[in-house]
C-alpha positions as CSV (number, residue, x, y, z in Angstrom):
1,X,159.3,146.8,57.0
2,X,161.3,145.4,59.6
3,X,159.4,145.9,62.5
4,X,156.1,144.8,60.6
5,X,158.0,141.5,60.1
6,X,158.8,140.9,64.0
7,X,155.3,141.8,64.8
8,X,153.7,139.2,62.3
9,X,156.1,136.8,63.5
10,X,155.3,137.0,67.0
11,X,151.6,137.1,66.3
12,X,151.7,134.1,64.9
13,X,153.9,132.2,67.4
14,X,151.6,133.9,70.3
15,X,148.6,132.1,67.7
16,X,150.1,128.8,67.4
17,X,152.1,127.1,70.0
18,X,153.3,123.5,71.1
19,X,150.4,122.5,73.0
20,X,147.8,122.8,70.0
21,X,149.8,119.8,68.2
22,X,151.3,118.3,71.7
23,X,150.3,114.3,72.3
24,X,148.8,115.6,75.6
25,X,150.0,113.6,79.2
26,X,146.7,111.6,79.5
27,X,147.0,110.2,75.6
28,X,150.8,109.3,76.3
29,X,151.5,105.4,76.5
30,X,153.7,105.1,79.4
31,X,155.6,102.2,81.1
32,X,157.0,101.5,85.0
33,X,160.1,99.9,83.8
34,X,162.8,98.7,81.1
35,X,161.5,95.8,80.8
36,X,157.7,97.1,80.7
37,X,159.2,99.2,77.8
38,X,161.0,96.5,75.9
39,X,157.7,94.8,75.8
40,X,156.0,98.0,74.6
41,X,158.6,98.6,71.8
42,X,157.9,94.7,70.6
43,X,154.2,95.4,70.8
44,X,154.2,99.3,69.1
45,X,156.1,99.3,66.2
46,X,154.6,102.9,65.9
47,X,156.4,104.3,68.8
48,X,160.2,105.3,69.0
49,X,159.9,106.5,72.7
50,X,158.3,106.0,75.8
51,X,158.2,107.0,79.3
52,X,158.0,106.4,83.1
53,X,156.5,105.8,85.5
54,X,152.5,105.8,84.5
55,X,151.4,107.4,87.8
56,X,153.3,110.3,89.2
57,X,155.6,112.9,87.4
58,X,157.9,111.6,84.5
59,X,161.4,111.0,85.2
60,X,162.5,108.5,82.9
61,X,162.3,107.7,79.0
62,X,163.1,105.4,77.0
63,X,163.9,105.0,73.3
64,X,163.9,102.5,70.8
65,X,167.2,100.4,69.9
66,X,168.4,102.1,73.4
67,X,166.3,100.8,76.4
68,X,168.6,101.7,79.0
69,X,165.9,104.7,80.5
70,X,167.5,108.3,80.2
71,X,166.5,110.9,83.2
72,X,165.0,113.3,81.8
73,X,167.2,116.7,81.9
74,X,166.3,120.3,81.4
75,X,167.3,120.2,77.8
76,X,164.5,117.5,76.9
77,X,161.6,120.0,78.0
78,X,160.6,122.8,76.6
79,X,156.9,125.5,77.6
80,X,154.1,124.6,76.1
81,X,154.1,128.4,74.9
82,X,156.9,128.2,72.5
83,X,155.8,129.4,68.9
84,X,155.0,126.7,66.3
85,X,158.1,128.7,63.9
86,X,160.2,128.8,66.7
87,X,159.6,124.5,67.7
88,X,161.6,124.4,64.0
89,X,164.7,125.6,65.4
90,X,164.5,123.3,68.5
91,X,164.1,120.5,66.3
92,X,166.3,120.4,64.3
93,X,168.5,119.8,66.9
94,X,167.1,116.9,68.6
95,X,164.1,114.7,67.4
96,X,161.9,115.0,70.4
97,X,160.9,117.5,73.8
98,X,158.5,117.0,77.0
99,X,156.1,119.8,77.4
100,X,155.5,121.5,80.2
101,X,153.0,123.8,81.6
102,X,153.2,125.5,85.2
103,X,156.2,123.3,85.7
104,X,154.7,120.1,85.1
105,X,155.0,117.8,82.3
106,X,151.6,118.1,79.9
107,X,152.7,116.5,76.9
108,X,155.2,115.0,74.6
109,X,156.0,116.6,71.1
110,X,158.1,115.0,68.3
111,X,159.3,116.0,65.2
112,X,156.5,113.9,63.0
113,X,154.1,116.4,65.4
114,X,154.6,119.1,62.9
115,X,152.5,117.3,60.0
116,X,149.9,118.1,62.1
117,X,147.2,120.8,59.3
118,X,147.5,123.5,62.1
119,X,151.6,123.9,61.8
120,X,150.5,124.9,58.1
121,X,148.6,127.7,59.1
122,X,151.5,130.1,60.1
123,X,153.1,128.9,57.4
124,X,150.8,129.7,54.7
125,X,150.8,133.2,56.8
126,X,154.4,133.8,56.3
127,X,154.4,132.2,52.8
128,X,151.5,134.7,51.8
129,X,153.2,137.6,52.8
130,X,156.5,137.0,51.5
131,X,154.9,135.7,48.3
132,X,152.5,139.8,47.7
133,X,155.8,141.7,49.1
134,X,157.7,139.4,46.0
135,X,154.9,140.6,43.8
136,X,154.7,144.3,44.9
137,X,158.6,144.5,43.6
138,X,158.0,142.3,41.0
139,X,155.4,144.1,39.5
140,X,156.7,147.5,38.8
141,X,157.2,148.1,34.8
142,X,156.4,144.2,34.5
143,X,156.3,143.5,30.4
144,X,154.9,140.7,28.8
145,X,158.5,139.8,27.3
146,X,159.0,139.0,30.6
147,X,156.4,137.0,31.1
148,X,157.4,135.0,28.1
149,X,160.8,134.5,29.6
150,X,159.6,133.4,32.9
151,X,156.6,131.3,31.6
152,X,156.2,127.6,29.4
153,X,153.7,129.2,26.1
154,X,150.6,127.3,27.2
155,X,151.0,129.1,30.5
156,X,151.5,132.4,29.4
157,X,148.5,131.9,26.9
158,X,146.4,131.2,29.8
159,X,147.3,133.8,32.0
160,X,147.0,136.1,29.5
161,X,143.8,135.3,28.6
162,X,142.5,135.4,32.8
163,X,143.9,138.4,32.6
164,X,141.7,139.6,30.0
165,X,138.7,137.8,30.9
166,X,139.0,139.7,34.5
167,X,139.5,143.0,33.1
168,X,136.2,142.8,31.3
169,X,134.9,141.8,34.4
170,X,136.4,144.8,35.7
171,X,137.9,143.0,38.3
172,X,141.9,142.8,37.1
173,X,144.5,144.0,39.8
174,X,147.2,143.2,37.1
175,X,148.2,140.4,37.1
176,X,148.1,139.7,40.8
177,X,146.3,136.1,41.7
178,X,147.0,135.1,38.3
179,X,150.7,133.9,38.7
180,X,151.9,130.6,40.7
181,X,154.4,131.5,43.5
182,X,156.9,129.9,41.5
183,X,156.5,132.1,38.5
184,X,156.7,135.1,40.4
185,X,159.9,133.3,41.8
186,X,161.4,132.9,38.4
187,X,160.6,136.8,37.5
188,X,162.0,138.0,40.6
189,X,165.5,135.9,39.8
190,X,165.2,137.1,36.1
191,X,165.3,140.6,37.6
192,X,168.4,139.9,39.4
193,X,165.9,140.6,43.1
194,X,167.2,137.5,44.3
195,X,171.4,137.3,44.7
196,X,170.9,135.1,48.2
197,X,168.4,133.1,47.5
198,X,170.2,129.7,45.0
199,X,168.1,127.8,42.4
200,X,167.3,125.1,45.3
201,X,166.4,127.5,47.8
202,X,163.7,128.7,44.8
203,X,162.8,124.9,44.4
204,X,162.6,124.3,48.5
205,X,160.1,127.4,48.5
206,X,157.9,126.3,45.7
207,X,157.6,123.0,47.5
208,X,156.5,124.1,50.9
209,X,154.1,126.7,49.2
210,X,152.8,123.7,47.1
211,X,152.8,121.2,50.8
212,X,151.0,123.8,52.3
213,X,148.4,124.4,50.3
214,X,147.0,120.8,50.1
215,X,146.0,119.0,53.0
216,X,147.1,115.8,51.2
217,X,150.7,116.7,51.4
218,X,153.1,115.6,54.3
219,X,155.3,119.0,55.6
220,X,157.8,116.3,57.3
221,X,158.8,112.8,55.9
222,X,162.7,112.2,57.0
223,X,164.1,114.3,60.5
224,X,166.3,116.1,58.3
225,X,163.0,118.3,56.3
226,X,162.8,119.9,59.5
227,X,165.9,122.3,59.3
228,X,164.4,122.5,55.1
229,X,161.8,124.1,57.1
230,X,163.5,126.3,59.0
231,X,165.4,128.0,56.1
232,X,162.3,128.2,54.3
233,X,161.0,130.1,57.2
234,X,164.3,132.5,57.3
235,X,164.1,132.9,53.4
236,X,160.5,134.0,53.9
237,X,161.7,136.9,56.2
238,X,164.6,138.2,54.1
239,X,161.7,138.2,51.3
240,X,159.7,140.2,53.5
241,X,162.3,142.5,54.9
């Protein structure tokens, strides 16, 4: 199970990389000076950084509440290549990279970048799949005790009911489709499947499955929800593995 946990992660970082969320080099708002940039940062209260100079390669940035420019180093790039799962590790360290591609600077990411829908896709992958391997262990000798342990009575009526409903439609696979990812959550922890994962870790994961799957919910609102994501990321392999 392992190894099928590796490959899905690298498919999807080799799927969905920096540059598809990336502010791209011709759509960045660029400056030739401090005080071209102090002017900027009156002007764009949207903006936290900015670079120089607007013609020629980038050597210089500049960031709000500090306008004394900063040369850029090797630590504020990163490729253009790097895996949308693995940009949550990077940023959670810093707020902030230049892209580049065949050594030369293509874009600029920052951590609001990662409310971009497409960052959602690999997450809803990963979510997915640690969500059916939940199930398939969950499943096994499930009883409807159970059931009324890990679900409020209106719920359990209705499930029960879909479940019914679908079997006369001869389309039941058990219960499978029927439950929310946080019921099969609660089951697993009532089984005693989940010793390292803590009652917020179970919140944090019903959240971003919940984020995910509505195009009206932000992934990102403070700097900090970006290392949330991470460990939701990590608790969705040690589900899968």
């Amino acid at each position: 199970m392992t190894n099928n946990v590796e490959d899905t992660l690298a498919q999807l970082g080799a799927a969905f990389a920096v540059r598809d969320i990336m502010v791209r080099y011709e759509d960045l708002q660029l400056v030739d000076d401090e005080s071209e940039a102090r002017r900027f940062f009156e002007e764009q209260e949207d903006y936290d950084y900015t670079a120089s100079p607007k013609t020629g390669r980038i050597t210089t940035y500049y960031k709000r509440d500090e306008l004394k420019g900063q040369l850029l180093r090797q630590e504020d790039l990163l490729s253009d290549g790097t895996g949308l799962l693995d940009l949550l590790d990077l940023l959670t360290v810093r707020d902030f990279f230049f892209v580049l591609s065949a050594n030369r600077i293509c874009g600029f990411v920052h951590f609001s970048d990662l409310n971009d829908e497409l960052v959602k896709l690999p997450l809803f992958v990963l979510l997915a799949a640690a969500e059916r391997r939940l199930w398939h262990r969950v499943r096994e000798g499930l009883t409807e005790a159970e059931l009324e342990d890990a679900l409020v009575p209106e719920r359990l009526e209705q499930v029960l009911e879909r479940f019914e409903e679908a079997k006369e439609q001869r389309a039941d696979r058990d219960l499978e489709g029927l439950l929310f990812f946080g019921e099969i959550l609660k089951l697993a922890k009532n089984r005693g499947l989940l010793p390292q994962v803590s009652s917020d870790d179970r919140g944090r994961l019903n959240d971003i499955r919940n984020r995910v799957a509505h195009h009206d919910r932000l992934l990102i609102e403070k700097h900090k929800d970006v290392r949330k994501l991470a460990k939701i990321r990590d608790l969705c392999r040690e589900l899968m593995s």
